[in-house]
N, C-alpha and C positions, 0 to 999 in steps of 0.2 A: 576321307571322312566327310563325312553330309553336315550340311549346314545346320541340320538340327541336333546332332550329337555334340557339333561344337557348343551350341548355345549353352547346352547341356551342363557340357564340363565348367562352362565358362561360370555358368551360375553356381554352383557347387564349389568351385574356388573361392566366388566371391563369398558364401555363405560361410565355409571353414574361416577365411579371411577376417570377416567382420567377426567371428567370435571367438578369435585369436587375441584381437585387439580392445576387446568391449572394455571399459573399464565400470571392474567390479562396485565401485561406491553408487554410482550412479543407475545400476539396475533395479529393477522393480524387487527390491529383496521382500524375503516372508518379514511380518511385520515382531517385531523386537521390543520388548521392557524400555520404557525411555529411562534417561536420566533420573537420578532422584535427589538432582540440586532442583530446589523449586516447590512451590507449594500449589499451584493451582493455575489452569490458562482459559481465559475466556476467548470466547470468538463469535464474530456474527457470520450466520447465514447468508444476508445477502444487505445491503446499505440500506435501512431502516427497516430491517427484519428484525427475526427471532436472533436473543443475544444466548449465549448459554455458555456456562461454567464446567468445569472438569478438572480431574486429578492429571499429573503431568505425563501418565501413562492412557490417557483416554479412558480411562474409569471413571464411575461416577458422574457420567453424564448428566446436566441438572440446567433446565430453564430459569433463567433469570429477569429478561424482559425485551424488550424491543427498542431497535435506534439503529446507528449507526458509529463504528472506529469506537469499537469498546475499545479503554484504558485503566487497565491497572494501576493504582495508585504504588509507590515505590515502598510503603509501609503493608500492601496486601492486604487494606482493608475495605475500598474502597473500588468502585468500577464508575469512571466517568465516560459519558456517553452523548451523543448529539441525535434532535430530532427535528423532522421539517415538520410545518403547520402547514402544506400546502405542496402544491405542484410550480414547474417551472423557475426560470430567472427572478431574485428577488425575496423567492418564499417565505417567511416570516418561520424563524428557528431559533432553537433554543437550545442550552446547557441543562447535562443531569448527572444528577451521582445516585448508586444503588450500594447499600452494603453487601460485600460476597457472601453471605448468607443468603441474598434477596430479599431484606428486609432494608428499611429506611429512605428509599428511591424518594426524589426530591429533586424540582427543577432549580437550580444557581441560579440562572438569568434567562430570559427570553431578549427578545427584539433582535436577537442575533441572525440575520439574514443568510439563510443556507450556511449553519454552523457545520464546521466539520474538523477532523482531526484532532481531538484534545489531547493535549501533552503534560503532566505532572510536573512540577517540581520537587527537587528531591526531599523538599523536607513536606509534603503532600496541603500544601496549605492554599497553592496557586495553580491555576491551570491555564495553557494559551489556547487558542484555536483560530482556526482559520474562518472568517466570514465576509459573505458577500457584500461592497461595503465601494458606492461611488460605480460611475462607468455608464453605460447603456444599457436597460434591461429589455429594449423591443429594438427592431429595426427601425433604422429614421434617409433621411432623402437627403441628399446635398444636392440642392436643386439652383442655377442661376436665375434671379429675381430681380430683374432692370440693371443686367451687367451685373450685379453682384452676388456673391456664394452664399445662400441661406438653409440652416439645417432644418425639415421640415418634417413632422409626421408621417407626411405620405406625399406621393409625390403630385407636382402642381401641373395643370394640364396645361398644354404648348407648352413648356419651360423645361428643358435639359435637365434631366435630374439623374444621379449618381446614386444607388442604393448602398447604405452605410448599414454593414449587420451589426446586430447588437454585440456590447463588447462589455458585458457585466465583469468589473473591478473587483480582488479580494483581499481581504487585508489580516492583521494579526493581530489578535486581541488579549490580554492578558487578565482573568478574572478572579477573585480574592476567593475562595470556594466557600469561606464561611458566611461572607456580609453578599457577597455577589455583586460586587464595588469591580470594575474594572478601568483599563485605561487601552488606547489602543497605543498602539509600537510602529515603529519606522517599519517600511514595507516597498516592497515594487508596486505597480498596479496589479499586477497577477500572483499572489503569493498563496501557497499551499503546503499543508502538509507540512508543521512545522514541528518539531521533535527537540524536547528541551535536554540538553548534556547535563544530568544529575550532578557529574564529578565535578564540573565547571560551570557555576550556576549561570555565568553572564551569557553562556553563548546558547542561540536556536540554531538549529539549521533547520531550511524551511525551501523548497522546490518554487524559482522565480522565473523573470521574463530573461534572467541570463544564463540560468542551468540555476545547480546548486547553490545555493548561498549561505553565510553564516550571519547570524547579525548578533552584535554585542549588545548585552541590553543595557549594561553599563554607561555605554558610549551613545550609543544609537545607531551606530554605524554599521553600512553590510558592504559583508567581503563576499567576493566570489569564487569560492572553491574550484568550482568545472564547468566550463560552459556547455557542456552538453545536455542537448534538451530530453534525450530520451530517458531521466529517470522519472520515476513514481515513488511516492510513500517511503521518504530516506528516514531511518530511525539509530540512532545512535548508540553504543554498546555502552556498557553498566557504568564502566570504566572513564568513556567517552574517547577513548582513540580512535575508534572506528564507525561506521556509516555503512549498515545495509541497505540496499535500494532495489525494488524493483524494476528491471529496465527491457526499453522496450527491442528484443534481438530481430530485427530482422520480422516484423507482422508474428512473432510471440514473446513470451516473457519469462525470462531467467530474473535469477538471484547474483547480483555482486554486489561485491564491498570495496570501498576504498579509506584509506585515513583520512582521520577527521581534518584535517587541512589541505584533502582533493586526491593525494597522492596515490603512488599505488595499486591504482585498479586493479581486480582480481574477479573474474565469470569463477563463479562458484557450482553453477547449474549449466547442464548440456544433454541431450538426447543423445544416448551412445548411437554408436557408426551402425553396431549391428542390428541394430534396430529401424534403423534409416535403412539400410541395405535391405532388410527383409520384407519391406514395405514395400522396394522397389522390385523385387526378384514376384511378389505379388501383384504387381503390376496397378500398385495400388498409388495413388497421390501421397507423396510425402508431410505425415502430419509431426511438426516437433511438439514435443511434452510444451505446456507451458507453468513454471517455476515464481510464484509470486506470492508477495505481502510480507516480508520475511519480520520475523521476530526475534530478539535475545535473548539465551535464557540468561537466570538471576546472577548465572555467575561468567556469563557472557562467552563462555564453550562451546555455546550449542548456538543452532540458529533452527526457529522452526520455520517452516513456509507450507503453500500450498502447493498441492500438484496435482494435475488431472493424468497422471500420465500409467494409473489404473480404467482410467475411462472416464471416469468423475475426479472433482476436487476432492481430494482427503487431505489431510493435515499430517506433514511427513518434519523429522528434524535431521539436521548431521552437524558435523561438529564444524566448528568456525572457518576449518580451512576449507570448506565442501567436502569433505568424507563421510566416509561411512554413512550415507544419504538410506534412513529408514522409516518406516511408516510410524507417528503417535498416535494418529484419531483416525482409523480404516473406516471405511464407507460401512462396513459391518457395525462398528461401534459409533456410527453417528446416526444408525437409526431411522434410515431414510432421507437424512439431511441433508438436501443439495446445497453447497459453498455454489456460490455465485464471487465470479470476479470480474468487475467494466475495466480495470483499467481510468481508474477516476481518483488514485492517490488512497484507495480504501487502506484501512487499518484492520486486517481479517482476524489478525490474533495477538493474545497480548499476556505477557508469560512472568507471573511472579512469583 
């Protein structure tokens, strides 16, 4: 037999092989009626883009306004939102709330330096966020200045100087939504993405310089869940036992969850085999789906996320355990709408 008839077979086994084994939840299925626990899920386009509203089966597509980590208030009247006044380290931002009708948009607070993430509490009266707050906002010089270490603007000529990059600080802020009265909260230097437990009013959990953290607002104290640094945007279920996060697998990005006290871990999202195999039998670079921003529905079953893994981001849900992985808002029903995702703790969609 010739070396090219073997190849032959060879591929052809691998092909039957991988679609022997595919697992069915996670294939590109035709797109399905979502759930009909829920009343409405907004999403941004891209981090202080176009924000828009919709029915929980991607019906009723409707512009609502512009920012960034839309949030659903937990009464469903409400959509909090953040915006920057500017470019860069520092930028001067602000707090907003719009009614889901798109009526009553209204800035809470400004002076909030690169706001982001806003989290409800469950009774809709308080919201946290994350802002940029203390640290470096430019590069500076550790330069020796007659034997001794001086931090300097720029560096000094003849003089040993060590370039120190900027290391802009972010902290946790807590603000009243009706007076726009806030106070800040106990925090690492890097803290992000905080997501408040509705069922358990004292605790955030919020993305730090030691992995996941929880912090009591009670106490003031923060516990460390997991020190692993690869998640983004943890958001906690209705209930509050659990934490979806998206994380970083390998240079792409799945969906897991773990219990709200670290435990557990559970990849929910994965690029079936035969798809990776068919990529390679094409002699093509292996590209994985990537699975991120993930949401809960109201009764905490579902989980929606994003996924490019039609070609573009569309807005796909499956049920808590990673099942039944189907499309909610199809590239066809979003109307031209590119999802953008950095990978910067964004909050894409948010489902009450």
């Amino acid at each position: 037999m010739t070396s090219h008839k073997r190849l032959s077979i060879l591929r052809l086994l691998l092909a039957l092989f991988a679609l022997a084994i595919a697992p069915a939840a996670a294939s590109a299925a035709p797109e399905t009626a979502a759930a009909k626990t829920g009343h409405v899920i907004v999403f941004q386009v891209s981090s202080g883009g176009p924000i828009y509203a919709a029915n929980p089966d991607g019906s009723g597509l409707r512009y609502l306004t512009t920012g960034m980590d839309p949030a659903l208030s937990p009464d469903g009247k409400q959509v909090a939102f953040t915006r920057w006044h500017g470019q860069g380290n520092g930028a001067n931002g602000s707090l907003w709330v719009i009614n889901i009708d798109g009526t009553g948009e209204r800035q809470v607070v400004g002076g909030a330096n690169q706001a982001k993430s806003p989290t409800w509490s469950a009774d809709s009266r308080q919201i946290i966020i994350s802002l940029q707050k203390d640290g470096t906002l430019t590069d500076t010089y550790l330069c020796m200045v007659d034997g001794k270490p001086v931090v300097m603007e720029a560096p000094v000529e003849g003089q040993r100087c060590m370039r120190q990059a900027a290391n802009p600080h972010w902290g946790l802020r807590r603000i009243d939504v009706a007076t726009g009265a806030y106070e800040d909260l106990a925090r690492e230097a890097h803290s992000f993405a905080p997501t408040w437990n509705t069922a358990n009013g004292w605790q955030v959990v919020f993305r730090g310089d030691k992995g996941l953290q929880s912090l009591d607002l009670n106490q003031g104290t923060l516990t460390v869940l997991s020190a692993k640094g690869s998640y983004r945007g943890p958001v906690l279920s209705p209930d509050g036992s659990k934490i979806a996060v998206t994380f970083n697998q390998n240079a792409h990005w799945e969906v897991h969850v773990l219990n709200v006290d670290g435990s557990g871990e559970v990849r929910l999202t994965e690029t079936p085999f035969n798809v990776i195999i068919s990529q390679q039998l094409a002699n093509k670079d292996v590209v994985h789906w990537n699975n991120a921003a993930p949401a809960w529905s109201p009764d905490g079953k579902q989980i929606a996320f994003i996924s490019d893994r039609s070609g573009q981001y569309e807005i796909w849900v499956m049920n808590a355990d990673g099942s039944n992985q189907r499309v909610l808002v199809s590239a066809a029903k979003l109307k031209g709408l590119k999802i953008q995702y950095d990978g910067n703790d964004e909050r894409v969609i948010s489902w009450r």
